[in-house]
N, C-alpha and C positions, 0 to 999 in steps of 0.2 A: 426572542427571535421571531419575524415574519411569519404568518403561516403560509406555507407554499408547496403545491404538488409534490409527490416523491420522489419523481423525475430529477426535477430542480435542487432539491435537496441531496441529491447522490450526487448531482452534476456539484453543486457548489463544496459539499466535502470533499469530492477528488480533486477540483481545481487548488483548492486549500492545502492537497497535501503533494500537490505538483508543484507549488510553490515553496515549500517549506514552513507553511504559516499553520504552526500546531496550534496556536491560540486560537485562529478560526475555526480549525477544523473540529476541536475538541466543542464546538459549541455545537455542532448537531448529534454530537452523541447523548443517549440517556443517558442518565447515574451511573445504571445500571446495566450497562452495555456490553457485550458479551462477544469477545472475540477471538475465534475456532482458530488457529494456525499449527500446524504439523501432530503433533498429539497433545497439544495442551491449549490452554484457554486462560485466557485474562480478560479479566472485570472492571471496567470502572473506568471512565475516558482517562485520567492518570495514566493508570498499567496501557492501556491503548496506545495511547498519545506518547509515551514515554518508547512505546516500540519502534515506532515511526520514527523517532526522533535521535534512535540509539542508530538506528537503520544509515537514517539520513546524515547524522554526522560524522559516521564511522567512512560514510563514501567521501564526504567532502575532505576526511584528513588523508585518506588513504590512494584515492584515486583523481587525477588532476582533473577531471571534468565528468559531471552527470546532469543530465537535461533528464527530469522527470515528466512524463506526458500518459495521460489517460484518457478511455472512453468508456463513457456509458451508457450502458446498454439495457433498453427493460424488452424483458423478453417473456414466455410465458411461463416461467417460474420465477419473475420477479426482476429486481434488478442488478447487474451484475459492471462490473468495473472489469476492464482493461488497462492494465498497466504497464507502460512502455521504460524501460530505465534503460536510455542510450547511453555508454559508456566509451570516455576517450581515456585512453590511456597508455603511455610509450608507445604515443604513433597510432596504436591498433585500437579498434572500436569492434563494441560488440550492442548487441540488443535484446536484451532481456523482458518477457514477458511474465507474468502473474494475473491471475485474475481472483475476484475476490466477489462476494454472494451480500447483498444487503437488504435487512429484513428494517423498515418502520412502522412504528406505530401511530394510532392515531393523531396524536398529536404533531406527528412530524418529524419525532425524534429516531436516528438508529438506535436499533436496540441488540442488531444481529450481526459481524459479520463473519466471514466464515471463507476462509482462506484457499484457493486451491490451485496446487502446483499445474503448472501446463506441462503434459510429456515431455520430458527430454530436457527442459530450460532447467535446470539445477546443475544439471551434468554439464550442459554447454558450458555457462557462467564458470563451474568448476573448472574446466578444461580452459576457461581464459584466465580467470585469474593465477593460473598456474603455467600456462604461457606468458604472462606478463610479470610473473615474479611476487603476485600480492599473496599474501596469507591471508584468507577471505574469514569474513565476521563470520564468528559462530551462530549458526543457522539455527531455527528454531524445533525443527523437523527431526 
């Protein structure tokens, strides 16, 4: 992989996983990569990648449209990912926010990230997909 700033490297991981391209994205994670979401932790772009991917496909069979879109952000604890997951579904649209903490290392690789619910977006998402009739994937939290 290129060496390239950690900016560009968050940017090119979230664009990867806005796309649905787990092969790319799993390539800026280390070995040994280590990712915080609700009370538990998974190791190893695998278990990582395999989350994303459980995530992502469980929307494509279950709900008729998701545009994934992201921004990121380096701020002064580092840099942090905004994640946008527009949802179409019977008619009704909603937009779901997450945002998520990513620590590199020298080399360029993540090595860190670390999940964190935005107020209130869990419950809303709840409250739609329970308006809309889906039985929403079991959360990690």
């Amino acid at each position: 992989m290129p060496s390239a700033d950690p900016l560009t490297i968050a940017r090119l991981f979230a664009a990867a996983l806005d796309r649905c391209d787990f092969t790319e994205a799993s390539r800026y994670l280390s070995p040994d990569c280590r990712y915080q979401i609700g009370g538990g932790e998974l190791i190893g772009p695998e278990a990582i990648i395999g989350s994303y991917r459980d995530s992502a496909e469980w929307g494509s069979r279950t709900l008729e449209q998701v545009i994934y879109e992201s921004e990121v952000e380096q701020g002064q604890d580092g840099l942090s990912v905004l994640y946008t997951d527009r949802i179409l579904h019977h008619g009704q649209k909603h937009e779901s926010y997450s945002r998520q903490h990513l620590t590199l290392d020298e080399n360029g690789q993540i090595v860190r990230i670390i999940h964190e619910e935005l107020p209130g977006e869990r419950e809303a998402l709840e409250r739609f997909f329970k308006h809309c009739g889906v039985k929403p994937l079991r959360l990690q939290s």
